[in-house]
Every structure is written in C-alpha cells, then in structure tokens.
N, C-alpha and C positions, 0 to 999 in steps of 0.2 A: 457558503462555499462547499462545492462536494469534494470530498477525499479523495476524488483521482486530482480535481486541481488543487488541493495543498498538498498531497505527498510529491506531485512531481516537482515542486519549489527545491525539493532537495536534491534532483537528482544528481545535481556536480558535489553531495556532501561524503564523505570519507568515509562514510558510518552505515550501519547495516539499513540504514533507512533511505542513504541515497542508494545501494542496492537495490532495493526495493523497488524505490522510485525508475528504477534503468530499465528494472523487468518486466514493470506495470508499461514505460512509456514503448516496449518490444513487441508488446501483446497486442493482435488485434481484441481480441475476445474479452478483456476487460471491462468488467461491468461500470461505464463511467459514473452512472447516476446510482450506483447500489449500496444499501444500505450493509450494513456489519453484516448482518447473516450472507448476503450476496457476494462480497469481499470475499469474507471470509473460506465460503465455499471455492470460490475461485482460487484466493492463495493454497486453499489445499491439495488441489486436483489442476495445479498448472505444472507442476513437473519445477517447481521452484529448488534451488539447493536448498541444503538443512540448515536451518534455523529462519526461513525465513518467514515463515508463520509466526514464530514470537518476534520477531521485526515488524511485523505488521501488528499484532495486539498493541505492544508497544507504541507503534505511529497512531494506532487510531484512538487509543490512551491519550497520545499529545494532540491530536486531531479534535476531539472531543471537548478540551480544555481549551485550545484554540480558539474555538468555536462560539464558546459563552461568550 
C-alpha cells in the first residue's frame, strides 16, 4: 500500500495525522506514488501549517511499521 492510500484512512481522526490526511486529500500536486524523499519535499514546500512536517515523520514512522 503507498502512503497517500494509508494516510488518508485517517482523515476523519482528531489528531494531527488526520490533518495531515485532509491536506494531502486538498492537494492536487500530491505525490501519490512517492517515496519519503518525495513526500517529504512536498510537505515541506506546500505551505502546510507548523508542525505538520513532524505529523508527517511521525505517519510515515507508523506507515512503515504498518507496512511489515
């Protein structure tokens, strides 16, 4: 599964992840199939509010463990 389809699983959660998840599903320009480095570039240079870069290490931290 790629990271754009398990983060948005949360987008109705309370937590800075289903944030996350609300921003990414707002975005056209969203790298769907993109790896950490590609993500990562994106949450940084989207105009995202503060903190949501360590939201995202974080998700892709559970994303990763998911994953196994």
């Amino acid at each position: 599964m790629k990271f754009y389809d398990w983060v948005i699983l949360f987008k109705d959660v309370d937590r800075p992840i289903g944030d996350l998840a609300k921003d990414i599903l707002k975005a056209d320009n969203f790298p769907k199939d993109g790896d950490f480095e590609s993500v990562s570039h994106w949450v940084l240079n989207a105009g995202l509010p503060r903190g949501a870069y360590r939201a995202f290490e974080e998700a892709w931290d559970y994303y990763k463990v998911d994953s196994l």
